[in-house]
MOPAC internal coordinates of N, CA, C and O (Angstrom, degrees):
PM7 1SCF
backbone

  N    0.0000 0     0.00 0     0.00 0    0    0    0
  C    1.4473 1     0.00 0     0.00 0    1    0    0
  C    1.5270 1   110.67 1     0.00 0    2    1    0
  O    1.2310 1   122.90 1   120.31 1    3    2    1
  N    1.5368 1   112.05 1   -59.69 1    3    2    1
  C    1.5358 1   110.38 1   168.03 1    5    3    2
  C    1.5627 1   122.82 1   -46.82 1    6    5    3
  O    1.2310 1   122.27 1   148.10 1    7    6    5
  N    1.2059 1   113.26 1   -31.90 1    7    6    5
  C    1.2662 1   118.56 1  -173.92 1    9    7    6
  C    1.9126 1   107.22 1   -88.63 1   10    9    7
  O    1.2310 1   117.35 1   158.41 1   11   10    9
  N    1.1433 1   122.65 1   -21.59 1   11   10    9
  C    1.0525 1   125.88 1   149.56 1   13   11   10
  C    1.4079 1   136.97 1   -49.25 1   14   13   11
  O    1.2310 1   129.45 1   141.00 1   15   14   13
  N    1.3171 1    99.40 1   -39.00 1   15   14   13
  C    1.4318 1   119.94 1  -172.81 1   17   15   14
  C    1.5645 1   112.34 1  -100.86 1   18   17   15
  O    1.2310 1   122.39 1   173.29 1   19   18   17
  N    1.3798 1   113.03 1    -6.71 1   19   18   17
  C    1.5926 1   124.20 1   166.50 1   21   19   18
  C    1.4009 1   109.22 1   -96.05 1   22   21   19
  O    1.2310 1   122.29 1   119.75 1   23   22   21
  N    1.3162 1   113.23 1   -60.25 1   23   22   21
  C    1.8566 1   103.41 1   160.23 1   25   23   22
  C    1.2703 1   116.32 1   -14.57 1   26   25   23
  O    1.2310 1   130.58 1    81.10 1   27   26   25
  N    1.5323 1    97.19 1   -98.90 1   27   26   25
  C    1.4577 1    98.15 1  -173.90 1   29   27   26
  C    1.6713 1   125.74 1   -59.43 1   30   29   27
  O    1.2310 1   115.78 1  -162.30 1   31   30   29
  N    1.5332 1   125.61 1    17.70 1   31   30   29
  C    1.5130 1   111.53 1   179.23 1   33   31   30
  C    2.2300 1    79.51 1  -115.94 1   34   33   31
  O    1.2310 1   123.50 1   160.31 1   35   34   33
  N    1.1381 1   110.89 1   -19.69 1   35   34   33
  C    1.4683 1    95.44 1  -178.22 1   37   35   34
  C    1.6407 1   115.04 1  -124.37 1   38   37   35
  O    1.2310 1   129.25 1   166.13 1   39   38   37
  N    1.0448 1    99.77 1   -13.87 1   39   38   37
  C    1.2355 1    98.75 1  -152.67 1   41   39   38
  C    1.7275 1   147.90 1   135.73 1   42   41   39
  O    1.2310 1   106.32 1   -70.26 1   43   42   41
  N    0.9195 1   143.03 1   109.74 1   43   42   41
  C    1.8073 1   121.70 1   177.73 1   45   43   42
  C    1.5340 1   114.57 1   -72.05 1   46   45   43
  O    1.2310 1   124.65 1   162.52 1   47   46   45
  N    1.5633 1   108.69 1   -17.48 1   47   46   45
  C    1.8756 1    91.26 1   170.78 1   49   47   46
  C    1.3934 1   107.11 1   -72.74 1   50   49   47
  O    1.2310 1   119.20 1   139.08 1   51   50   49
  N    1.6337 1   119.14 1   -40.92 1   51   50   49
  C    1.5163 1    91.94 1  -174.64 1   53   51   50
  C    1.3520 1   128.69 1  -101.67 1   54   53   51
  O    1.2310 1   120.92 1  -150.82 1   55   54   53
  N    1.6742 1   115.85 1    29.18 1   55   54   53
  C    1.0442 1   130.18 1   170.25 1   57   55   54
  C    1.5292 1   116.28 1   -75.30 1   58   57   55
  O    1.2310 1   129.69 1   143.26 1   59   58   57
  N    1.6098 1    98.92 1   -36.74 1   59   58   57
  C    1.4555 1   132.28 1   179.61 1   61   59   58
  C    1.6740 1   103.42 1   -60.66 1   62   61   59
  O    1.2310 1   127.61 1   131.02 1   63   62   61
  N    1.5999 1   102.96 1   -48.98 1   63   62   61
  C    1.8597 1   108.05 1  -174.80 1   65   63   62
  C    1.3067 1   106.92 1   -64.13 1   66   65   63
  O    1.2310 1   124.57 1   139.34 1   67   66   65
  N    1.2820 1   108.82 1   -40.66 1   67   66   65
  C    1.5943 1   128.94 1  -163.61 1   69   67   66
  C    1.6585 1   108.74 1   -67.23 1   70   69   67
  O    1.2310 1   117.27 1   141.74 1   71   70   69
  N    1.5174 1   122.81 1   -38.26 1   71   70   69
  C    0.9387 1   141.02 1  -155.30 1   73   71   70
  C    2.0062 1    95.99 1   -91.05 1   74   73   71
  O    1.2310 1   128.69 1   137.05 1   75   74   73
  N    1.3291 1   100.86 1   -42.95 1   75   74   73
  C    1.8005 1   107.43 1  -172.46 1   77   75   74
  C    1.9076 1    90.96 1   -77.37 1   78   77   75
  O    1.2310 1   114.83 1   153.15 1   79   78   77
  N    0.9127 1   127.41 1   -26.85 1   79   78   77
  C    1.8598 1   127.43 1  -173.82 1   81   79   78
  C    1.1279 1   126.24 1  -126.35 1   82   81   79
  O    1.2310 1   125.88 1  -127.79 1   83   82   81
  N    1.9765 1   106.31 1    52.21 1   83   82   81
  C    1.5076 1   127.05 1  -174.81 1   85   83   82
  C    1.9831 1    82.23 1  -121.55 1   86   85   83
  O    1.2310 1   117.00 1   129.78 1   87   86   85
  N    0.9433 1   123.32 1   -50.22 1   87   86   85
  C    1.6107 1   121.88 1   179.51 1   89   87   86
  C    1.6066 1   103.98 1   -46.20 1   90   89   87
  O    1.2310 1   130.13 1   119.09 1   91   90   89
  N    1.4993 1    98.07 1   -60.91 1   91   90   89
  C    1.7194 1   105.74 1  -174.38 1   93   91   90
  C    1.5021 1   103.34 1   -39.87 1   94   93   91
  O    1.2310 1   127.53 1   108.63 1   95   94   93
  N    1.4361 1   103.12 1   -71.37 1   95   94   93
  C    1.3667 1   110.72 1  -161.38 1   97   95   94
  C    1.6460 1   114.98 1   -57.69 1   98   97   95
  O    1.2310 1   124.07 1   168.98 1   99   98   97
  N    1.4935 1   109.80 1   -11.02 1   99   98   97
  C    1.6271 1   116.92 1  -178.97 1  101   99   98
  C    1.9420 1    98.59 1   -80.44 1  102  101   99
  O    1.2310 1   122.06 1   145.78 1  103  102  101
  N    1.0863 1   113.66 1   -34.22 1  103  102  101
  C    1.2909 1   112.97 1  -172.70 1  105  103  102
  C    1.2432 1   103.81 1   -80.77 1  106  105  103
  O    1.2310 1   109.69 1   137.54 1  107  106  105
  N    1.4685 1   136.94 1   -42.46 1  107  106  105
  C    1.2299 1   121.97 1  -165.08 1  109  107  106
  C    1.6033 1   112.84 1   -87.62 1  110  109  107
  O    1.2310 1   133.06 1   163.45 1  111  110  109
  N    1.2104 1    92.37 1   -16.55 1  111  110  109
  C    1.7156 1   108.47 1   164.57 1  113  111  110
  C    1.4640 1   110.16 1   -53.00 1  114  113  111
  O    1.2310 1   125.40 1   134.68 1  115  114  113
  N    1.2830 1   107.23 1   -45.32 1  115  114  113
  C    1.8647 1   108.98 1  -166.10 1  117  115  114
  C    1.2129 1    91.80 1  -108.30 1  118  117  115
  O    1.2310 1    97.63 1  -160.43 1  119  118  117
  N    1.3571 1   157.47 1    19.57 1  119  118  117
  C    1.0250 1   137.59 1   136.24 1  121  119  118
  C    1.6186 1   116.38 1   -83.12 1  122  121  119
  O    1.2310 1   125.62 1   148.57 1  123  122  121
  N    1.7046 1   106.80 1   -31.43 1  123  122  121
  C    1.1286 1    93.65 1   159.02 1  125  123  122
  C    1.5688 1   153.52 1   -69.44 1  126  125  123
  O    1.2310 1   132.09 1   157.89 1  127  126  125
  N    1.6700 1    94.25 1   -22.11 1  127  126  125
  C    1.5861 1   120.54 1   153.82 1  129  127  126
  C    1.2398 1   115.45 1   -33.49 1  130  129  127
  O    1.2310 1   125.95 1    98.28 1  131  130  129
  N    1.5850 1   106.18 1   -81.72 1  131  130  129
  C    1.6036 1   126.21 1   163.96 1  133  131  130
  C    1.0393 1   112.25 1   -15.50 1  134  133  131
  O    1.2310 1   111.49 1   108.66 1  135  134  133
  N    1.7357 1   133.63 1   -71.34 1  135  134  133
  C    1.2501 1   145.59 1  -169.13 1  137  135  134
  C    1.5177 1   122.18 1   -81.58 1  138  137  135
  O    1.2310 1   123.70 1  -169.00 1  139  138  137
  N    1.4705 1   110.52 1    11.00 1  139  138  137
  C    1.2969 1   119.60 1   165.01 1  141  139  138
  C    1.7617 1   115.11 1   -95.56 1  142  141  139
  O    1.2310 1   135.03 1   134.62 1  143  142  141
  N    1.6361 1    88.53 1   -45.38 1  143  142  141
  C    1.4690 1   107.52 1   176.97 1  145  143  142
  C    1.5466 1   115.12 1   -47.87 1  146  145  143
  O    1.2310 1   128.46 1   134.92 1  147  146  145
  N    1.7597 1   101.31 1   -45.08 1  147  146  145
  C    1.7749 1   102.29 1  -171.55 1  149  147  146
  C    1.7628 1   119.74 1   -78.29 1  150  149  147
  O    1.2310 1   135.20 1   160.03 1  151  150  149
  N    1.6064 1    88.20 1   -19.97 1  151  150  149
  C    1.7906 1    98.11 1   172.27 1  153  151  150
  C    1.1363 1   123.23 1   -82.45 1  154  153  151
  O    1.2310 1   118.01 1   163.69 1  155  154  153
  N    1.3619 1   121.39 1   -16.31 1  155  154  153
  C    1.1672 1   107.04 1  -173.01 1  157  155  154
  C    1.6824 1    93.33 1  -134.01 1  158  157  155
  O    1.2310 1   128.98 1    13.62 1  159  158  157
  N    1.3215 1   100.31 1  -166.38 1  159  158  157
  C    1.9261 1   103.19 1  -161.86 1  161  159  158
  C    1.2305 1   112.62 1   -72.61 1  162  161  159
  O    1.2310 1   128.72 1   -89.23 1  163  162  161
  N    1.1150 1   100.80 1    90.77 1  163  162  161
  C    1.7909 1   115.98 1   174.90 1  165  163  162
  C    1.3654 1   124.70 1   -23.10 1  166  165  163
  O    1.2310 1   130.22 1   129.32 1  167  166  165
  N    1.7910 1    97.90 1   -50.68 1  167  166  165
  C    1.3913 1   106.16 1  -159.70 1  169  167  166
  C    1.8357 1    99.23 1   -65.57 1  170  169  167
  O    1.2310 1   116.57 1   149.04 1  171  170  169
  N    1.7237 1   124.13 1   -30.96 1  171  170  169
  C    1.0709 1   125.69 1  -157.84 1  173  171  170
  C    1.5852 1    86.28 1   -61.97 1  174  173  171
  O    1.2310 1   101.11 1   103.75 1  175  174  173
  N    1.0428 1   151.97 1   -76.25 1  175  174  173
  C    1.3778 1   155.45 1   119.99 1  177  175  174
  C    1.5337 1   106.67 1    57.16 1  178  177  175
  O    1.2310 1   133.42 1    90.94 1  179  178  177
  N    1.4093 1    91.67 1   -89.06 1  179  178  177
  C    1.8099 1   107.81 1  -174.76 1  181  179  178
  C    1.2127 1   108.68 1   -57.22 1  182  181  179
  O    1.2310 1   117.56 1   153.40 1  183  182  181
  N    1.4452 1   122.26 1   -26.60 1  183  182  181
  C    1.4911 1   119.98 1  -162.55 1  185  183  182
  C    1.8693 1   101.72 1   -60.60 1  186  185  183
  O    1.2310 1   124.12 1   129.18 1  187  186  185
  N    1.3340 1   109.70 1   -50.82 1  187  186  185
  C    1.6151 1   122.07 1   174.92 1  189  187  186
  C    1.8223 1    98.23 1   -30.58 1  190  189  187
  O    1.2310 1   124.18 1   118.91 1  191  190  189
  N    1.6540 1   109.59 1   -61.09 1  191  190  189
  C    1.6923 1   102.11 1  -177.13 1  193  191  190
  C    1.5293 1   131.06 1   -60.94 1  194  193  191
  O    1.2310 1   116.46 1   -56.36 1  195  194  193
  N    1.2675 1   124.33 1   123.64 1  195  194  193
  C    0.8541 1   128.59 1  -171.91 1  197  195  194
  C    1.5083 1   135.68 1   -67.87 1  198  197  195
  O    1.2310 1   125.92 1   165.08 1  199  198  197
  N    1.4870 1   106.23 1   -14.92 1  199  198  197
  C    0.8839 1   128.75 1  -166.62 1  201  199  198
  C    1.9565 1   107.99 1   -96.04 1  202  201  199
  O    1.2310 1   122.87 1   139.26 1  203  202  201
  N    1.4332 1   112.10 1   -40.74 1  203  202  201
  C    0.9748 1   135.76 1   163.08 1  205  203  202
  C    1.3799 1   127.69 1   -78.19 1  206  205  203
  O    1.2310 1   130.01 1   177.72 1  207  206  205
  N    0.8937 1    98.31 1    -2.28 1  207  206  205
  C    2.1359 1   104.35 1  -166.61 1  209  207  206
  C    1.8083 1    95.47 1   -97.50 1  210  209  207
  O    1.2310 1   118.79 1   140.81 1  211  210  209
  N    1.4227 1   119.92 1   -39.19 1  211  210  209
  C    1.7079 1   111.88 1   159.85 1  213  211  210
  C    1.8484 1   121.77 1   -62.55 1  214  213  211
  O    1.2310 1   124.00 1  -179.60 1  215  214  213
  N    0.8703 1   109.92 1     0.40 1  215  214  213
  C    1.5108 1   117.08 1  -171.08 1  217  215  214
  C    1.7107 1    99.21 1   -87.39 1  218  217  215
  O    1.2310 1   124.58 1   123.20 1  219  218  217
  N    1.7288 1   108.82 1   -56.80 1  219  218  217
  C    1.2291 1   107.75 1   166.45 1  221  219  218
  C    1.7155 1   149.31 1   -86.19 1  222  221  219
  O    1.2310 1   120.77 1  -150.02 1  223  222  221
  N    1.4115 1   116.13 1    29.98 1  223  222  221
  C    1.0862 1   128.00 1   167.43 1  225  223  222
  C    1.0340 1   135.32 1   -41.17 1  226  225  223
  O    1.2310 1   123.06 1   -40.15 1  227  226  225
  N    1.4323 1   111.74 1   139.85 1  227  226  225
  C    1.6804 1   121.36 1  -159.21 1  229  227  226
  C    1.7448 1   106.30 1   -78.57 1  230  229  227
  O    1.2310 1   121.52 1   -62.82 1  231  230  229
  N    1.3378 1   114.69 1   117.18 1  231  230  229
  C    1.3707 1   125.06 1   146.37 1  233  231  230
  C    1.6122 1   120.22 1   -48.74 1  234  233  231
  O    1.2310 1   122.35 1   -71.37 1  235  234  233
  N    1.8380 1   113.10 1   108.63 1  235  234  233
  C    1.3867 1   111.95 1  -178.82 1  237  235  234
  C    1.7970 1    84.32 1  -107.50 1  238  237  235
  O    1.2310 1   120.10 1   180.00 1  239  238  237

């Protein structure tokens, strides 16, 4: 049905392009994730995990 409904609003060639550079774009996506995470303050990051967010507790 989706693919029906992408045909005809674009096309089947670039459903076809679209379809071969959805992997690519998943990887460079999460590498770019990754490489946001390591540049900038991680911990703001980790704090979201739950599992990790007791590990770093504040010294009063």
């Amino acid at each position: 049905m989706v693919q029906k409904i992408l045909n005809n609003l674009i096309g089947s060639k670039y459903v076809g392009i679209l379809r071969a550079w959805v992997p690519n774009m998943v990887a460079w996506g999460t590498v770019g994730g990754v490489a946001l995470i390591h540049f900038t303050d991680w911990r703001l990051f980790l704090d979201y995990v739950p599992y990790v967010k007791g590990k770093f507790e504040e010294d009063e």
